[in-house]
Structures are given as C-alpha cells and as structure tokens.
VOZA-544138 format. One record per residue (C-alpha): residue in one letter; y, z, x. Coordinates in steps of 0.2 Angstrom, whole numbers, padded with zeros to 4 digits, always signed. Example, Ala and Ser with C-alpha at 12.3 -4.5 7.8 and 13.67 -1.06 7.14 Angstrom:
<recs>
a-0022+0039+0062 s-0005+0036+0068 
</recs>
This chain:
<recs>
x-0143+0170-0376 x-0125+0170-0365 x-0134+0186-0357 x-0149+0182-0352 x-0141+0168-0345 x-0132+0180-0334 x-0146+0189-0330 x-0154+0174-0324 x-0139+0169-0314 x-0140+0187-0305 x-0158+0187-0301 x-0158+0170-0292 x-0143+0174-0282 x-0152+0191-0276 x-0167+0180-0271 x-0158+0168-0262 x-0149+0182-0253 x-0165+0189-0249 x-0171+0171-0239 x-0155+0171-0231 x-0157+0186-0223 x-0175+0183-0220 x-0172+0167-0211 x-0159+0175-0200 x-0168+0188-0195 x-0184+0176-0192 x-0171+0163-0180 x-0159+0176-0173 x-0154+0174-0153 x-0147+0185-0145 x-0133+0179-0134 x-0139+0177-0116 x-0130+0175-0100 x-0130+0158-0092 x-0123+0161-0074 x-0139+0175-0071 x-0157+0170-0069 x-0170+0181-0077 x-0189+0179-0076 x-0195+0171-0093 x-0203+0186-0099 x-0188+0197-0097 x-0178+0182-0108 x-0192+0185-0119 x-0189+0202-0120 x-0172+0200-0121 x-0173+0190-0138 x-0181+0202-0146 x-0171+0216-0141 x-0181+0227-0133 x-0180+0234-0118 x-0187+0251-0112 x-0176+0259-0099 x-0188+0258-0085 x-0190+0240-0088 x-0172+0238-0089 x-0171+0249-0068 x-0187+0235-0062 x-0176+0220-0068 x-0160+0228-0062 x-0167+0230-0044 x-0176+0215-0043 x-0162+0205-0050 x-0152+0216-0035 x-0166+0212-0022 x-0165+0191-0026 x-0148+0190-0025 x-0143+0200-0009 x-0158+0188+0001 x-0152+0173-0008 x-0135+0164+0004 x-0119+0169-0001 x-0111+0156-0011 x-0097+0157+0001 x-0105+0155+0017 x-0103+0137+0023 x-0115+0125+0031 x-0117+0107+0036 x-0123+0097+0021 x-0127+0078+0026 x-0122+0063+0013 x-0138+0052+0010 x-0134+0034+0010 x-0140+0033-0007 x-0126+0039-0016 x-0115+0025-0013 x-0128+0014-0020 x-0130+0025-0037 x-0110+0025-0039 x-0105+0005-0032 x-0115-0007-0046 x-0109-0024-0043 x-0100-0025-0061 x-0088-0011-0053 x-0086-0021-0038 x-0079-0036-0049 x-0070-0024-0058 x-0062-0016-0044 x-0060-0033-0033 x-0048-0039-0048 x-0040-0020-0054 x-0034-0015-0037 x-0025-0029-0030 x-0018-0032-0046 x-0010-0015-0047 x-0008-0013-0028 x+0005-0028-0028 x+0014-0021-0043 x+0017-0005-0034 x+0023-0014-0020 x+0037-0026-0030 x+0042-0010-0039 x+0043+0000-0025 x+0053-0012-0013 x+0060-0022-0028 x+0068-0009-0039 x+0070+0003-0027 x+0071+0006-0006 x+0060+0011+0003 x+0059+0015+0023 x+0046+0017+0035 x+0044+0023+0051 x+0031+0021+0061 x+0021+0008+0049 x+0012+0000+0063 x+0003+0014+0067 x-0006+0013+0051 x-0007-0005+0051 x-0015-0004+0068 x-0027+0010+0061 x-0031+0001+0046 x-0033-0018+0053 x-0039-0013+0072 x-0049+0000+0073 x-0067+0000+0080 x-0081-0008+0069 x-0088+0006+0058 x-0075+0016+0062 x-0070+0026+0046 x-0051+0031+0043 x-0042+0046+0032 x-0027+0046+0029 x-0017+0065+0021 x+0001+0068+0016 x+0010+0077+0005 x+0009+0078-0016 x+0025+0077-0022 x+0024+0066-0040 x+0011+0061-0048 x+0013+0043-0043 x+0013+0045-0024 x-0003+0036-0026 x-0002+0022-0028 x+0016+0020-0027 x+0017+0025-0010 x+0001+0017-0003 x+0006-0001-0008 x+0023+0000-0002 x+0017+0005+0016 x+0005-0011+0015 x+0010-0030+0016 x+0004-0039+0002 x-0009-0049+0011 x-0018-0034+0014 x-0017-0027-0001 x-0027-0042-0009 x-0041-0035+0000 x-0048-0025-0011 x-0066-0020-0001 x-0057-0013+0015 x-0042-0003+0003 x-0042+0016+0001 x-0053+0027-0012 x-0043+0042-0017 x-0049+0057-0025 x-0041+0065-0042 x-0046+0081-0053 x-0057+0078-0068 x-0046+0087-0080 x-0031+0074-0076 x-0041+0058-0072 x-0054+0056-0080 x-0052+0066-0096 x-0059+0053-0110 x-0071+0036-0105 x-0055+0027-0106 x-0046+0035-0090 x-0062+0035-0083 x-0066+0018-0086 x-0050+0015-0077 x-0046+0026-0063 x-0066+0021-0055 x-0060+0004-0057 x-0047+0008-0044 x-0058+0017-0031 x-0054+0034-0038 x-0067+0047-0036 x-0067+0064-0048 x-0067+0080-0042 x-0070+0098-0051 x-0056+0110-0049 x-0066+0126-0045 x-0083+0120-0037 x-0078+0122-0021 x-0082+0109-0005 x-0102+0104-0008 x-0098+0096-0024 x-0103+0079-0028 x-0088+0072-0028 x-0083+0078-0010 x-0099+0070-0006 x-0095+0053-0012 x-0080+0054-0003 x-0089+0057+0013 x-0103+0044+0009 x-0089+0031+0010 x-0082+0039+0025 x-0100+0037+0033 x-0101+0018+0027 x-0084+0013+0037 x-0073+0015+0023 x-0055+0022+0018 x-0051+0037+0009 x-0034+0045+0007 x-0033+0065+0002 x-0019+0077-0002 x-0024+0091+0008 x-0015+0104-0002 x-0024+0099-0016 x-0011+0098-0031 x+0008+0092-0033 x+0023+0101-0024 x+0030+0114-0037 x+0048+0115-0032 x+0049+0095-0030 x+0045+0091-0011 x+0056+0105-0006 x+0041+0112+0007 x+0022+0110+0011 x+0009+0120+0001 x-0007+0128+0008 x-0019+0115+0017 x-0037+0116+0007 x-0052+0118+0016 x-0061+0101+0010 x-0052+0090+0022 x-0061+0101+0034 x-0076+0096+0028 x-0072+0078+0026 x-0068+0078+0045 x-0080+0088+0052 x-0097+0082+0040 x-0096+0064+0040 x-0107+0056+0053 x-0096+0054+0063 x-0077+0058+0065 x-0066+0049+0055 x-0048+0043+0063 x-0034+0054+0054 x-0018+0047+0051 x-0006+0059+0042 x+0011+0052+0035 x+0026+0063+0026 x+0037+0055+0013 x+0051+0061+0001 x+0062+0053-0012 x+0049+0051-0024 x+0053+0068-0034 x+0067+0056-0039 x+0056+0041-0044 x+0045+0051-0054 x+0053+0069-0057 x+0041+0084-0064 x+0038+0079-0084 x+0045+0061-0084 x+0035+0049-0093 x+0041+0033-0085 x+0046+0029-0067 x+0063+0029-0064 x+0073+0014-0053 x+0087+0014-0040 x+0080+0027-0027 x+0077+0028-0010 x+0060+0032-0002 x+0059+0038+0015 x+0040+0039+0022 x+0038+0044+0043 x+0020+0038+0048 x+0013+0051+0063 x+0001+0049+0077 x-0017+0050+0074 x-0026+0068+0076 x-0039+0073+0086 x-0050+0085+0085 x-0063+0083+0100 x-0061+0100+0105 x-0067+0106+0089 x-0083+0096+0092 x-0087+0103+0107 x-0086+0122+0101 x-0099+0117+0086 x-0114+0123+0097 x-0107+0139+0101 x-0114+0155+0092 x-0100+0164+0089 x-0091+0149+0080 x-0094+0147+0061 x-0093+0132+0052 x-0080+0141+0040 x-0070+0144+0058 x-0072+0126+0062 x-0064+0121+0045 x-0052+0133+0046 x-0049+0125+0063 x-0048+0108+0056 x-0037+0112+0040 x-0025+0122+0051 x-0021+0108+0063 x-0020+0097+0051 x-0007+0108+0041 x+0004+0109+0057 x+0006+0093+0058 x+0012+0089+0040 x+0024+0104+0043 x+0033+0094+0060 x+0033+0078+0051 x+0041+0086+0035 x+0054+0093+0046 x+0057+0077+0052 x+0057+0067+0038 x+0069+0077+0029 x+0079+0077+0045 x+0081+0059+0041 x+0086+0062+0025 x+0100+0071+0030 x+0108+0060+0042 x+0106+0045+0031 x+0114+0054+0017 x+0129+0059+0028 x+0131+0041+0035 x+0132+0034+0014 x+0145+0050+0012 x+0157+0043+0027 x+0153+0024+0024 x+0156+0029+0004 x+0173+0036+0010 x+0178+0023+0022 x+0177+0011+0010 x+0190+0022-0004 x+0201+0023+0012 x+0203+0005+0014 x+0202+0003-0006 x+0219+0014-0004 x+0226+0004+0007 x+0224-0012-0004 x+0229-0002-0019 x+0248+0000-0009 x+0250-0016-0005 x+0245-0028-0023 x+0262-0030-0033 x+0254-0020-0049 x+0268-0028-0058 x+0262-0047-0058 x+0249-0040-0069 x+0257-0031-0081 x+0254-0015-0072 x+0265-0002-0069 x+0262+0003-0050 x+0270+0021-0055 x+0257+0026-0065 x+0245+0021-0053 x+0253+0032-0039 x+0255+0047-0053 x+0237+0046-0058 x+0230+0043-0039 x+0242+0055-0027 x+0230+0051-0014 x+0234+0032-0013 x+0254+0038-0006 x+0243+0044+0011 x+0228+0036+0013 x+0225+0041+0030 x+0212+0056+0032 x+0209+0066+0049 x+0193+0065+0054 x+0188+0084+0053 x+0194+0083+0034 x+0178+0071+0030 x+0167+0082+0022 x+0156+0077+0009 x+0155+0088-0006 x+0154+0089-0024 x+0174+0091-0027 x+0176+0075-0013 x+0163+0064-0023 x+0173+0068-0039 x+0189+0060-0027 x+0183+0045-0020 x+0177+0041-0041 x+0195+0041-0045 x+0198+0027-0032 x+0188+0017-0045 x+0195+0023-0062 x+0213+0014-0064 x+0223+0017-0079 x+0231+0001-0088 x+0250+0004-0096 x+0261-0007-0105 x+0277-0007-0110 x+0280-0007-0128 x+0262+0002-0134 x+0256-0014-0142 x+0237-0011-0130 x+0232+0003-0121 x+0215+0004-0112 x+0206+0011-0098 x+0194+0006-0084 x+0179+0018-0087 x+0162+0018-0075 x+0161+0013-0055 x+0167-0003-0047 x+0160-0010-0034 x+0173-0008-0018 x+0170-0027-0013 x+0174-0031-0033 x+0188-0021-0030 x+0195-0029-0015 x+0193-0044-0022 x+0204-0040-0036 x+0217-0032-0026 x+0217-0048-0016 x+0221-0060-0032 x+0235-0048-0035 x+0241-0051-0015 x+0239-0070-0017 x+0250-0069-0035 x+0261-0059-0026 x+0265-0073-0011 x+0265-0089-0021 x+0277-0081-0037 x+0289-0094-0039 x+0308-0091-0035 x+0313-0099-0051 x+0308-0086-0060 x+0318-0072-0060 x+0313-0064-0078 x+0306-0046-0075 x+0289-0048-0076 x+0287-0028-0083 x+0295-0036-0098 x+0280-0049-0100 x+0262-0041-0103 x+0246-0048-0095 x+0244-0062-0106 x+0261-0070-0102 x+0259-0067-0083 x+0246-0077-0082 x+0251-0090-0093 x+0267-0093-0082 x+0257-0093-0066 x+0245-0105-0074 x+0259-0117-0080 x+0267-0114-0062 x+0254-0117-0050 x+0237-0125-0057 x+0245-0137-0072 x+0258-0142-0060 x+0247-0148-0047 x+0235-0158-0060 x+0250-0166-0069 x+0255-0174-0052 x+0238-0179-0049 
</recs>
C-alpha cells in the first residue's frame, strides 16, 4: 500500500512538471530592447525566435536607414512653451497651498538667517529694484552659485525684506532634481508647495521640466537657477562648469528675461557637506552683480552660420564669466573682513594686558605672580606693528589672555577659569579689581595674601557698603 502510494506521489509530480514546462514554453518572452524601435512584425518575429539571416541584414539597414535621417538627438532647436502648461501645473488648491507654505517658510529663513547668524549684502538694491521695478511683464532670473544644500531658501529670504517675502505670487520658483526633491509623494507634496519645479538628471534641456520653468518665465514670473547644476564639491572653494539649460531659459522664452547673477559664501559653514541640521553663529557674505545682457546675442540668431547650440554656448559662457569675477570678489571680501576681526581680535588682548598689569590681583586672593608666570606676555604688552600676524600659533596666544589661573595659599581650593571671555566682561572685572584697589581702607594693614577670596570680600563689604547703610 505505502508503495503505491509512492508511485502515485511520483506520477503526479511528473505531470505537473510536464504543464510547467508546457505553459512556459506556450508564454515565454523573449527579452526586447526598449530604447530601439522595431516594426511590429519584426517584434513578432523577434518573440518567437526566428530570424533568417537575411531578414535579420533588411532590419539591420533599415533600422540604419531611419536612424541616420532621423535629427540627432543632440542637435538643438528652438522649442516654444505653450501657455497651457502653466494651467495644467497651477490648480487653484496649490495656489492656497503655496500662498500659505512660502511665506511661512520664507520668514523663517529670514529670522534664522539674520537672527542666528550674519549676513551681509552688497549691492541688495539691485535686486530689489529688479524684483519690485521692473517693466510690466518683464520676467526676471536670477543664477549663483551651489554651495550647501540650503542656499535655497536660506539665501533668498535673507536677501529679501520680509514685506516682500509675504508675497507669495510675485516670489521665485526654483528648480531641484527629482532624485533629491521629489523622491516619495511626501517631498513631492512639499517642495511644489513652495514653487519648486523637478527636473530629470540626464534628459537634457527640452524636458518638461525646463519647460515649466520657461512657461513661468513667459507669464512674467521669477525663477532662480544654479547654473552649474549641482553643489560645490570642495565647499565653495571655486565655480564648477556653467550647464547649457540657462541657455536655453535665456535665449527660448518669449522674450528675454532680466538676469541678475549674485555670489555668496559662508554657507559651507551653515550647512557643511553631510550635516543634518543647520548650524548657528556664522557669517554670510552675498555680493549682488549687475544685470546681464545679452542683446548682441540676439542679433546674431539670424545668421547662417550661427547655431543655436553656439548661441547657448554663447549665453552659458557669459553667464559663467561673470560668476567667476563676482566669486573673486566676494571672497576678496572674505579676506579682508577676516583680517580686520584678526587685528580688532588682537587689539582688544593688548589692551586686556594692559588692564591685567594694572588690577591689584591680590585684593582678590590672587597671586599676581602666577599670573605673570602663566601669561609672559602681559610683562610687554606692547606689539610692533609688522609683528601682527594672524595665525594659527597667534590665535592659540590671544586665548591665553582669557584663561587665568586661580591659586591660593594654603591648597584648601584650586580652580581654573576654562572656555572664552568676553574682552568687555573682562575689562569689567579688571576694573572692580582697579576700584577695590583705590578705595582699600588704610586701617587695614593685615596681608590680604593671608585672607582667601571669601574673607576679601567680606572685609570690603563690612568696610564700605554696611558702613554707609548703618549711617543712613
């Protein structure tokens, strides 16, 4: 019985192996390239698996023949925006959305920016007067650098007053890669609700989402770019390669948009390569350029021998110089403002000296040798001016004007001053020490290196302060 069973059990696991390979013979596909376009009876013949080799020489010629007539992908063209493409993409629930989503985030990128941290412009009122003065229908783009991955909005808001920013209608749209901004319906949900448009890494200029950009060029609006198309890989340090899609944002839109182009650095600090969270306390420096023209460019269009890949070669290149001067420029700015904080930084450790000689350390329980063993510098505070340089070793110097170390007599407390002081804290101390000093009264002769701090101040408490309220 237990083998016939078996038997059994055998035969119906040959028969169902049988039908399996029955139905994958009947449904197999035969894996076809997307990217070429076949005729339907040469896919047909491709699925069964057919193929004679002088059908296989027709197809190859003819598939030879359609694409050498066909234009080159690479060739470029002029390719008008219809108006209808704003209509598809604006629905009147994302206008709500968006009236509410981007002033809201717009002033909170300006309170963070100028709040926690400093920022300085130059040259704001040329955007301002671009953005609030231009002609009627006149549309405006605006490029800079990529150098974190805040810049936008971060930067934006804090080159805008916050009247303006409540404006949401007549604020920028921005473009951002699909593979970082809108990854999931969430981030999607999101970034379009603050005018952010997506664009496909790798489909070139004539995409759809270049073509947004343009349709809200042609309907008077605002769109800011990064021309170079991705963040700054060595932090800021230098400009990348212009992309020709700002060519094209220039040169198809119906008519030429005003270009404003605007460098800034510090934000690698704000927002440095693989930080999750913005970071407070730094300093921003953005330099606003001229506008650029490009009405030369327009009168070679009608010329034969000008392509339209030369024109936005043409465009991209101009565009590029003038990001190149303004990042010299701006990190000239840099450099000078860091220098003047280095001398003001050791001004102010000179004149701390100074003080430091003149308090009686030993009203407070102080022993002023230490302090001249631990500080050398405070015997001669005096520096010539070619000596100023600021450098690593120097910074590590002017710290120790702000560390003091606490002794006493007797080893009953020891402690330290650690961190930074503030030099007008500091002053301010020295000159409690100064007053102590000129108001000790004669009739008490007792060495006060005897007395710890405690003690001091008890005495000059009783001697001064009760004194005065018991007469009273």
């Amino acid at each position: 019985m237990g083998v016939q069973w078996f038997e059994r059990g055998d035969l119906w696991k040959s028969k169902a192996r049988s039908l399996q390979l029955r139905l994958r013979d009947r449904f197999r596909v035969v894996a076809v390239d997307k990217h070429r376009r076949r005729p339907a009876a040469a896919a047909a013949l491709l699925a069964d698996g057919y193929f004679s080799s002088t059908v296989q020489r027709w197809l190859r010629r003819f598939r030879d023949f359609r694409r050498d007539s066909l234009p080159s992908s690479s060739s470029f063209y002029v390719k008008r925006v219809s108006e209808e493409l704003n209509a598809e993409e604006d629905s009147i629930l994302l206008q709500m959305v968006q009236a509410v989503a981007v002033p809201v985030l717009g002033n909170m990128c300006h309170v963070f920016m100028h709040g926690l941290n400093r920022v300085q412009v130059y040259g704001v009122e040329k955007l301002h007067d671009a953005l609030l003065h231009r002609p009627k229908n006149k549309s405006l783009l605006t490029v800079s650098n990529h150098v974190a991955s805040v810049d936008d909005p971060f930067v934006i808001a804090s080159l805008l007053p916050p009247s303006v920013l409540l404006d949401a209608q007549n604020l920028r749209w921005t473009l951002c890669a699909t593979d970082r901004c809108f990854s999931n319906p969430i981030a999607s949900a999101f970034f379009r609700s603050v005018k952010v448009l997506p664009v496909s890494r790798g489909e070139g200029i004539y995409q759809k989402g270049m073509d947004m950009a343009i349709s809200k060029l042609n309907s008077g609006g605002w769109v800011h770019i990064f021309p170079e198309g991705s963040r700054s890989r060595d932090g800021g340090r230098t400009i990348g390669s212009v992309k020709r899609g700002v060519g094209r944002l220039v040169l198809d839109a119906d008519s030429i948009p005003m270009v404003v182009p605007f460098v800034h650095t510090g934000m690698q600090d704000i927002m440095p390569i693989g930080a999750n969270l913005p970071r407070i306390g730094k300093t921003v420096i953005v330099l606003i350029g001229d506008p650029i023209h490009f009405d030369d460019l327009l009168n070679m269009e009608g010329l034969e021998n000008v392509s339209r890949g030369k024109l936005y070669d043409a465009v991209t290149s101009r565009i590029g110089h003038r990001l190149q001067e303004l990042k010299m420029l701006v990190d000239k700015l840099a450099l000078e403002q860091s220098m003047q904080s280095c001398t003001h930084s050791m001004q102010n450790s000179e004149r701390v000296a100074g003080i430091l000689q003149q308090v009686d350390w030993e009203s407070f329980g102080i022993e002023a040798d230490a302090i001249s063993e631990h500080h050398p510098s405070t015997q001669n505070p005096h520096i010539q001016p070619e000596e100023r340089i600021c450098s690593p070793k120097d910074t590590v110097g002017t710290d120790r004007y702000f560390r003091m170390g606490f002794s006493y007599e007797g080893g009953a407390f020891m402690s330290r001053m650690r961190g930074y002081m503030d030099p007008s804290e500091l002053m301010g101390f020295a000159a409690k020490g100064l007053f102590m000093n000129g108001y000790r009264p004669k009739e008490r002769l007792e060495d006060t290196r005897l007395l710890g701090a405690l003690k001091a101040w008890k005495q000059y408490l009783e001697a001064h302060v009760l004194r005065n309220w018991n007469t009273c």
